[in-house]
C-alpha positions in Angstrom: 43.6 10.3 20.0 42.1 11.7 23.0 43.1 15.4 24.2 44.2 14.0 28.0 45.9 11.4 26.3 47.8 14.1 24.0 48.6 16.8 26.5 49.9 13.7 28.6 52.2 11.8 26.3 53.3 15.0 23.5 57.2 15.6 23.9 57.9 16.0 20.4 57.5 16.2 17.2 56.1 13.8 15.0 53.9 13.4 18.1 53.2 9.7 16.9 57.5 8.9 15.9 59.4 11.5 17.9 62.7 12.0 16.4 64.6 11.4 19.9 63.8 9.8 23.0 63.1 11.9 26.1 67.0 13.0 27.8 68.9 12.8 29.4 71.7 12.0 26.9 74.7 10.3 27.6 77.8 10.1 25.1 80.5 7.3 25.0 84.2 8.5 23.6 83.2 11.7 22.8 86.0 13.2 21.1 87.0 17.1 21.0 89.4 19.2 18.7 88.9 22.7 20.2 90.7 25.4 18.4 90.7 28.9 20.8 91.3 32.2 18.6 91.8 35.8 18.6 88.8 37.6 16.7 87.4 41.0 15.8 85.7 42.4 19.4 83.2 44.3 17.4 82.2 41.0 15.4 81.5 39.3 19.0 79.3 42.2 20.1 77.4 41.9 16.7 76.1 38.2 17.6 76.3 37.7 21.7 73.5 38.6 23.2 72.6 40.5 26.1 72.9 39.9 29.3 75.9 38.3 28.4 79.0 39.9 28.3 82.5 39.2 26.4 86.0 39.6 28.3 88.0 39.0 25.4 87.7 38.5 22.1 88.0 34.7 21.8 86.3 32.1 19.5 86.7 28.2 20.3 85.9 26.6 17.0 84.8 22.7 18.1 85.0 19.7 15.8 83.5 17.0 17.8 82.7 13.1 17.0 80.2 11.1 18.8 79.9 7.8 18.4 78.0 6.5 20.6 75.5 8.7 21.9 71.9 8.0 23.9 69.0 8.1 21.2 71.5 10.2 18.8 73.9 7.2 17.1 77.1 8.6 15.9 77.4 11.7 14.6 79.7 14.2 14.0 79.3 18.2 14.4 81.5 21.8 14.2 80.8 24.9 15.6 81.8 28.0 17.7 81.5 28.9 20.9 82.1 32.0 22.9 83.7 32.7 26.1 81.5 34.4 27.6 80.3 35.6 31.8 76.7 36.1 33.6 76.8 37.5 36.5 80.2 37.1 36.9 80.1 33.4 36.0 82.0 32.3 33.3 80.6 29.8 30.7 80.5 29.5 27.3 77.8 30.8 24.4 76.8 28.4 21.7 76.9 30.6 18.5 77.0 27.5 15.4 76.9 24.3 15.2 76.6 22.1 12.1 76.4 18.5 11.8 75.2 15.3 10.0 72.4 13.7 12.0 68.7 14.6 12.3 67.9 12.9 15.4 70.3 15.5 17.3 69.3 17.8 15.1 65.9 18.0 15.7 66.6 17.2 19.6 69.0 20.1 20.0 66.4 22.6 18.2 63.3 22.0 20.4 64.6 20.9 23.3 67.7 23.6 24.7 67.7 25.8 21.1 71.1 24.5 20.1 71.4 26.3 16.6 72.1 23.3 14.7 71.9 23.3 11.0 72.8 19.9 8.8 76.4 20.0 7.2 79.2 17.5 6.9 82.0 17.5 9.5 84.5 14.9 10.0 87.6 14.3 12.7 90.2 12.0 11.3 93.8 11.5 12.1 96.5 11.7 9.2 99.6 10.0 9.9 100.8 12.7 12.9 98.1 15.0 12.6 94.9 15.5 14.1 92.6 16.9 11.4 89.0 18.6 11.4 86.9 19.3 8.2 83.6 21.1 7.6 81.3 20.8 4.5 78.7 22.6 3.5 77.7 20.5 0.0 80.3 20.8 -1.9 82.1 24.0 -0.4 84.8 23.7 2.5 84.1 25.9 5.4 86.7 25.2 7.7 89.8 23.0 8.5 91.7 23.0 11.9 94.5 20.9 12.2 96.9 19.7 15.3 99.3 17.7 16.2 98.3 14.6 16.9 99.3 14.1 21.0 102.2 16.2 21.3 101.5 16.7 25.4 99.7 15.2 28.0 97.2 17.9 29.9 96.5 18.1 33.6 93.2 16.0 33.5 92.0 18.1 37.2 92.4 21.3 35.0 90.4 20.1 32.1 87.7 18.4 34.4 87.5 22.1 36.0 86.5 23.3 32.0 83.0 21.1 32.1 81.9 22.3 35.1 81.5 25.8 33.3 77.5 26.5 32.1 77.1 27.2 28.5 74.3 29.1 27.1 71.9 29.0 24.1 69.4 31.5 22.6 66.2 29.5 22.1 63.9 30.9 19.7 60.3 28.8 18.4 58.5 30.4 16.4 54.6 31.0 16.3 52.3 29.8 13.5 52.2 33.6 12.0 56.3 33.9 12.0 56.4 36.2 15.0 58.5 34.6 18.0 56.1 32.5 20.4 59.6 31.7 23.0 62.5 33.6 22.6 65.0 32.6 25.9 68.3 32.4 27.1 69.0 29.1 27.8 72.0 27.3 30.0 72.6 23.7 30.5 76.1 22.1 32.1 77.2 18.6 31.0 77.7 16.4 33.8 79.0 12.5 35.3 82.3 13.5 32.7 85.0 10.8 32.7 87.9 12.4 30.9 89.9 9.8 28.9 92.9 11.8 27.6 93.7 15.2 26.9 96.5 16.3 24.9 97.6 20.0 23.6 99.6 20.7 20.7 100.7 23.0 17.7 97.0 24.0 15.9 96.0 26.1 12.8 92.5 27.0 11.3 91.0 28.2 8.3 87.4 29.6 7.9 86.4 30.0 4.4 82.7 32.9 3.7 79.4 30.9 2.8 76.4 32.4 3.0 74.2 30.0 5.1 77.6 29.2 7.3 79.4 32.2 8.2 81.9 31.1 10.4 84.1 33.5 8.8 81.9 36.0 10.0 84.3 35.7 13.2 87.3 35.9 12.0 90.6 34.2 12.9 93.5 36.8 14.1 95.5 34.8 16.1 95.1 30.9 17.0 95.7 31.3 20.9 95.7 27.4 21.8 94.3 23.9 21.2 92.9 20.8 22.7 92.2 16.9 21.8 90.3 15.4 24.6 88.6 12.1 24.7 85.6 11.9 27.3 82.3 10.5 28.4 79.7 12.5 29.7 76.2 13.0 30.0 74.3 16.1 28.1 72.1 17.7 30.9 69.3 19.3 30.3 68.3 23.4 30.4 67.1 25.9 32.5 65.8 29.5 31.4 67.2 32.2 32.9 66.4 35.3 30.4 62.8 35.2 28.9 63.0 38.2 26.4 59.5 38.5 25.7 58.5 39.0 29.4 59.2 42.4 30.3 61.2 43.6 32.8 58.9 45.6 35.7 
């Protein structure tokens, strides 16, 4: 393999079988359960980094199944995410995510720094309930639960939700350990076609693992929750923090 021919074909990794196809990404009935809850201010401080900054002390734990997805499959995935501002603009900070694919996996890592780690989630309805599960192994790490369509949503109030930015902290490391990109990320998700959108009656339980601590934040109040049914297409980042260039 010659080097102009690496330098001008190398996306990913294996370099000969990438493990995803170059993005966009587009997702077809991708289906949300987003639980909002009261945490512990001082727990938020703990993980959020700087320069983003926290209004309120809310949590919206995600269980999310994707079925048809561009380069990805189907796949399922639960996580946290953090309400969150930048300069005054409101968006949302990726803090977890675990789910049961490698493709997006592996995509999510090297491309945006999603912090994915592999897990088993699942969405399911039971009877009139809408239910999310994660598993780590054999240990349950969180349930959420809600009924199952109890009220319609305004669809222009939920569209105005995606067009929030949400951010990730990217972090590669270099051969000896030390960190060779260590970034704030943003991306928005974009071309959304909202499907349905329901609210209803919600409750969640986090459960301490070691190598999953969503319990780390944990639930004081559930505040709200939301079942929406979408399309949309996953756009891809920009950096707008690089915390190993320093500031002059």
């Amino acid at each position: 393999m010659k080097m102009s021919d690496l330098a001008a074909t190398a996306f990913a990794m294996p370099v000969t079988s990438p493990s995803y196809p170059k993005g966009p990404y587009r997702f077809v009935n991708r289906e949300f359960l987003t639980i909002t809850y009261r945490t512990d201010m001082e727990a938020l401080r703990a993980v959020v980094p700087e320069p983003l900054e926290i209004a309120e002390p809310l949590v919206k734990y995600e269980f999310i199944c994707m079925p048809d997805s561009t380069g990805f499959g189907d796949y399922t995935e639960s996580g946290q995410v953090i309400p969150v501002t930048l300069d005054g603009v409101a968006g949302g900070y990726v803090h977890s995510m675990f789910l049961n694919d490698d493709a997006p996996i592996a995509g999510g890592r090297e491309i945006w720094g999603f912090p994915k780690k592999l897990a088993d989630p699942a969405l399911r309805v039971e009877k009139d309930t809408l239910v999310g599960t994660l598993d780590v192994g054999s240990v349950r790490v969180a349930t959420g639960t809600m009924g199952y369509k109890h009220r319609e949503l305004d669809h222009d109030t939920v569209l105005k939700g995606f067009d929030a930015p949400n951010f990730m902290l990217k972090v590669i490391p270099h051969v000896d350990c030390t960190p060779r990109i260590c970034e704030l990320v943003r991306y928005y998700t974009t071309d959304v076609t909202l499907k349905g959108a329901w609210g209803g009656p919600a409750g969640l339980e986090l459960h301490q693992h070691a190598l999953a601590p969503v319990a780390d934040l944990p639930v004081r109040e559930v505040v709200s929750a939301v079942h929406l049914m979408t399309d949309l297409t996953l756009g891809l980042g920009e950096v707008v923090h690089d915390y190993l260039t320093p500031k002059g």
